[in-house]
VEXLUMNU-374981 format. One record per atom (N, C-alpha, C): residue in three letters; z, x, y. Coordinates in steps of 0.2 Angstrom, whole numbers, padded with zeros to 4 digits, always signed. Example, Ala and Ser with C-alpha at 12.3 -4.5 7.8 and 13.67 -1.06 7.14 Angstrom:
2
ALA+0039+0066-0028 ALA+0039+0062-0022 ALA+0039+0066-0016 SER+0035+0064-0011 SER+0036+0068-0005 SER+0039+0064+0000 
end
This chain:
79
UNK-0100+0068+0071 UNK-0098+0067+0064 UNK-0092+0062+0063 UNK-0088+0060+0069 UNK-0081+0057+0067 UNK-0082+0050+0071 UNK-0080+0044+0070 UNK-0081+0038+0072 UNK-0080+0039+0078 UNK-0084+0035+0081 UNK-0085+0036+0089 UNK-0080+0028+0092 UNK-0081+0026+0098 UNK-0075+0022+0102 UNK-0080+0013+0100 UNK-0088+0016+0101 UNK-0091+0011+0098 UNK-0091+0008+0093 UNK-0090+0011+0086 UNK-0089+0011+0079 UNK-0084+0005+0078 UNK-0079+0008+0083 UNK-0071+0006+0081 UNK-0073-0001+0084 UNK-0073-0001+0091 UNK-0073-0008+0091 UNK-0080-0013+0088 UNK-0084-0010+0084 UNK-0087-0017+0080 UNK-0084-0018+0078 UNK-0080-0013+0071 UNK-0076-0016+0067 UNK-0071-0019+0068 UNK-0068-0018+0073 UNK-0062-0021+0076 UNK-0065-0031+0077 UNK-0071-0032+0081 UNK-0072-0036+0082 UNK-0075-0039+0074 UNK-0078-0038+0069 UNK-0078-0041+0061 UNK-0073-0043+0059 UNK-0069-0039+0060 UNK-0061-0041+0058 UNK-0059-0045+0060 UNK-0058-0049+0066 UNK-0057-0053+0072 UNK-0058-0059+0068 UNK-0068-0059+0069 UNK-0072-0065+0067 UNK-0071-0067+0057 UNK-0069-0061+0055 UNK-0066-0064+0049 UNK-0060-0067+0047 UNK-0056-0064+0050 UNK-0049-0068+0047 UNK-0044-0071+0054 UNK-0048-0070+0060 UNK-0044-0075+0066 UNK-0039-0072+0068 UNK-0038-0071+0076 UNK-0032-0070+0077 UNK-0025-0073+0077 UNK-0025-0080+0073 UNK-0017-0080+0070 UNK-0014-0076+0064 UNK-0021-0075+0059 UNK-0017-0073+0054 UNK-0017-0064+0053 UNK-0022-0062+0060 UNK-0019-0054+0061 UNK-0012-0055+0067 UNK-0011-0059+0068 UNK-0004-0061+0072 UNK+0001-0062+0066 UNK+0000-0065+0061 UNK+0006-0066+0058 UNK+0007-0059+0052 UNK+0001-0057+0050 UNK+0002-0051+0048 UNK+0006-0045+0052 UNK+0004-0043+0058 UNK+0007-0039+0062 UNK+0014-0039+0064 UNK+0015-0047+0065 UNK+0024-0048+0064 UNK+0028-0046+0057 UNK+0024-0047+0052 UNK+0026-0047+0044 UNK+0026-0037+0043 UNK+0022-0036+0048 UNK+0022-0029+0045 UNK+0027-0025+0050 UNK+0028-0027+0054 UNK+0035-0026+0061 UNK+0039-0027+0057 UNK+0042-0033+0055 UNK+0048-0035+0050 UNK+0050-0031+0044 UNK+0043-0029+0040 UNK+0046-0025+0033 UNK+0044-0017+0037 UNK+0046-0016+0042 UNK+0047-0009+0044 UNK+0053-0008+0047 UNK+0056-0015+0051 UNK+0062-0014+0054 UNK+0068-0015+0049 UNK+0065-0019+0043 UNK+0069-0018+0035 UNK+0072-0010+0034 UNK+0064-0011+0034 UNK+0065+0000+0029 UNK+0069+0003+0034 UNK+0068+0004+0040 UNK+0070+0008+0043 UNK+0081+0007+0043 UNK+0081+0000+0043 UNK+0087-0002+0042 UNK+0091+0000+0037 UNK+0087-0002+0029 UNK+0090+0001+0025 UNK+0091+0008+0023 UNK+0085+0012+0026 UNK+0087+0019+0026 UNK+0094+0022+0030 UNK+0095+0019+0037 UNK+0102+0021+0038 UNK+0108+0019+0036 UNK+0108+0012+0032 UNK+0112+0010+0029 UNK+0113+0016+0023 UNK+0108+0018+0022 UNK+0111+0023+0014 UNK+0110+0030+0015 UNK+0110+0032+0023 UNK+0112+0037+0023 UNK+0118+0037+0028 UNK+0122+0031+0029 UNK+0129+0033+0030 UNK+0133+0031+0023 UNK+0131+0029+0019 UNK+0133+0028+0013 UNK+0137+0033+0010 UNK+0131+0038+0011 UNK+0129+0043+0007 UNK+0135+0047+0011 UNK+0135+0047+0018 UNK+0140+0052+0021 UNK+0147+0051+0019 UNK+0149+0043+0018 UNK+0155+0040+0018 UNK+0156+0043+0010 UNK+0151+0043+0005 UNK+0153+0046+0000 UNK+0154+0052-0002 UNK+0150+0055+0002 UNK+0153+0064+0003 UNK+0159+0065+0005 UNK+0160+0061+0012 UNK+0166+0064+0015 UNK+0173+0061+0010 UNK+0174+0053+0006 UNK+0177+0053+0001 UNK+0177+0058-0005 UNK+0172+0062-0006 UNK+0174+0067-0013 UNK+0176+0071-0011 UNK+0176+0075-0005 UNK+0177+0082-0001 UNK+0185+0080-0002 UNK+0188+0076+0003 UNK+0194+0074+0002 UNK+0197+0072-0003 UNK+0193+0069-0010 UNK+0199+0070-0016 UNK+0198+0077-0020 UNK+0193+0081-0017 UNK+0194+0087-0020 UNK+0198+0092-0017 UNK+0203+0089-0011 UNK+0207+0093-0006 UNK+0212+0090-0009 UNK+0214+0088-0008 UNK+0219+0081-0012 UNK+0222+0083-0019 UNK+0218+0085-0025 UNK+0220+0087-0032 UNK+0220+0093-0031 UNK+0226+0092-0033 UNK+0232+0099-0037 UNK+0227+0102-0043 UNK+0225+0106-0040 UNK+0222+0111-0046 UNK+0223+0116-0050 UNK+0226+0118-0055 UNK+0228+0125-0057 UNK+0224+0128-0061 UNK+0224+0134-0060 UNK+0218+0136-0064 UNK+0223+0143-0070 UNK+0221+0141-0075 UNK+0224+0147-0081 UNK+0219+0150-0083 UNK+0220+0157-0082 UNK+0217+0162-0084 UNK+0219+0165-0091 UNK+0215+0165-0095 UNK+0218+0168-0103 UNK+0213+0169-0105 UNK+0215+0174-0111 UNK+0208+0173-0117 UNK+0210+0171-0123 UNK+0203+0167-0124 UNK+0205+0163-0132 UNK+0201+0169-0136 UNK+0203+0168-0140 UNK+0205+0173-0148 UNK+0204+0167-0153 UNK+0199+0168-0160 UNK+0199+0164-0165 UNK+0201+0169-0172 UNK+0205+0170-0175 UNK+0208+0173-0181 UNK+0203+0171-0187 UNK+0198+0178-0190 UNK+0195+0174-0196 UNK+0198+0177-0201 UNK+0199+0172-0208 UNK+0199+0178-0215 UNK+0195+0182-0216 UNK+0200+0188-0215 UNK+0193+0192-0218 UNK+0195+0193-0227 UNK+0189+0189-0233 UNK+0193+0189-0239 UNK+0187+0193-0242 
end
C-alpha cells in the first residue's frame, strides 16, 4: 500500500528530466541557506531573550521595594 523504492525513483528521475540538475542544484543550496538563516535567527533570539530575563531579574534585585500594609476606608454621608 506505501510507495515502494521503484515509485520513488521514477519520480525522482521526472523530476530530473523536467527542471534539470542545475536548477534542483541551485534550489537545494537556496533551501540550505534559508534554513541556516532560521536556525541562526532562532538562537540569536533565544539569547536575546536570556540576556533580557537575566537583565529584569537583576533590576528586580536591584529596587528597593517597600511594601505598606493598611486598610483604606471610604467615609459616606449617611443623610
Amino acid at each position: 500500500m506505501g510507495i515502494s523504492v521503484w515509485q520513488l525513483l521514477i519520480v525522482l528521475a521526472i523530476v530530473l528530466l523536467l527542471f534539470g540538475t542545475k536548477k534542483l542544484k541551485n534550489l537545494g543550496g537556496d533551501l540550505g541557506d534559508t534554513i541556516r538563516n532560521f536556525k541562526k535567527a532562532v538562537k540569536e533570539g533565544e539569547e536575546e531573550g536570556a540576556n533580557t530575563s537575566a537583565t529584569l531579574e537583576k533590576k528586580d534585585a536591584d529596587k528597593d521595594s517597600t511594601i505598606i500594609e493598611g486598610e483604606v476606608s471610604q467615609d459616606k454621608d449617611k443623610t
